[in-house]
C-alpha positions as CSV (number, residue, x, y, z in Angstrom):
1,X,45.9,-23.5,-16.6
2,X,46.3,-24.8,-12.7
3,X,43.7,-24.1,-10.4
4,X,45.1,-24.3,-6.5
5,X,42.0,-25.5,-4.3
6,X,42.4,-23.0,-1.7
7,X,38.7,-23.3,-0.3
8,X,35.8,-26.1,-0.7
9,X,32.3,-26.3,0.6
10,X,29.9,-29.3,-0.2
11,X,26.6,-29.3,1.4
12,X,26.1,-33.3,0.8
13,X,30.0,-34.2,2.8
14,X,30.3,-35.0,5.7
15,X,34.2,-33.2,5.6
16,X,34.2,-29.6,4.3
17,X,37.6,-29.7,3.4
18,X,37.9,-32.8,1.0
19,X,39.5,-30.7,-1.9
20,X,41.6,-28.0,0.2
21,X,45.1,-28.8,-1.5
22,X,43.7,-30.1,-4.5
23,X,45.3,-29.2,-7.9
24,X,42.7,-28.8,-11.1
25,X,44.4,-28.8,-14.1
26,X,43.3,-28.0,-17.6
27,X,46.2,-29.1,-19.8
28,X,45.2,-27.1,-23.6
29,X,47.2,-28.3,-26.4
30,X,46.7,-28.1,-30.4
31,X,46.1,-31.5,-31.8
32,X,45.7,-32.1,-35.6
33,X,44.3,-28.7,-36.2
34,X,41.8,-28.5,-33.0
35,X,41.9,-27.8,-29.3
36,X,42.2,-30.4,-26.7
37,X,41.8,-30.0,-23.5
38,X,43.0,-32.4,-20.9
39,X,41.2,-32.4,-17.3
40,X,43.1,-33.8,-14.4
41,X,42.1,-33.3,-10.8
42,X,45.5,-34.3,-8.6
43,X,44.1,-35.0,-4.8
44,X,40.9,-36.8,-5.5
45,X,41.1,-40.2,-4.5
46,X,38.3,-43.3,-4.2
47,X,39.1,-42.6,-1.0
48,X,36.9,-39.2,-0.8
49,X,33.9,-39.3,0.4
50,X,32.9,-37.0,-2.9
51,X,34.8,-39.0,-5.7
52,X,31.9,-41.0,-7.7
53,X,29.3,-37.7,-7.5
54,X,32.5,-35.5,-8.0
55,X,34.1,-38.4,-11.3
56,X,30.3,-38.0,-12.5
57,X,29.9,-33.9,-12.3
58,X,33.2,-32.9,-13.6
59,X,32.3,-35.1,-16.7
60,X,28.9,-33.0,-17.1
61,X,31.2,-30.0,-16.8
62,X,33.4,-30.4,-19.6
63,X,30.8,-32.0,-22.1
64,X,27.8,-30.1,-20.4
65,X,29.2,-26.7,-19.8
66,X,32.9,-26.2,-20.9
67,X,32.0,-27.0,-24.4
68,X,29.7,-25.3,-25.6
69,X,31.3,-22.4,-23.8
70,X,34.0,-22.2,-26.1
71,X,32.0,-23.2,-29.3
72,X,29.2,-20.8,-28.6
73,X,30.4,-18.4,-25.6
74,X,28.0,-19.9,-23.2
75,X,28.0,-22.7,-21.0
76,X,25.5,-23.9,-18.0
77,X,27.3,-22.5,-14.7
78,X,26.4,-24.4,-11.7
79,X,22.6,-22.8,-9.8
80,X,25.3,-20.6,-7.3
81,X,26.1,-18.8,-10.4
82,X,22.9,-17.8,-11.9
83,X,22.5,-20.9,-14.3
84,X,21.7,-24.6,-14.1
85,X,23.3,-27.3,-16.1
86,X,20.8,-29.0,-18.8
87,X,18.7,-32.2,-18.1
């Protein structure tokens, strides 16, 4: 699955735009019997003035939120959504 980053808004940047262009890719393959999912984000550099909180959340995402999604059909959407990530 490829996400195209189309739109961004971060209240804590300074640029608004940092992920405009962006590619988010969740690369889902079978592996020994289970599901693997690869994450890659093409765009995000050190360079951005987001990358270590961004590194940092999208790791909460996938073990935080993504799976438990799929082992238990819900996961912790981000507050804008209606749910906040666990502690």
């Amino acid at each position: 699955m490829v996400w195209q980053v189309l739109d961004n808004y971060f209240k804590f940047t300074e640029d608004k735009t940092e992920w405009i262009g962006n590619t988010i890719i969740f690369d889902i393959t079978e592996k020994e019997g289970q599901t693997e999912v690869r994450f890659t984000q093409k765009g995000l550099t050190p360079a951005d003035e987001c990358y270590d909180i961004c590194s940092s959340a999208w790791t909460g995402y996938l073990h935080e939120s993504l799976r438990p999604l799929i082992e238990t059909g819900k996961g912790f959407p981000n507050e804008k959504e209606g749910a906040v990530m666990p502690a």
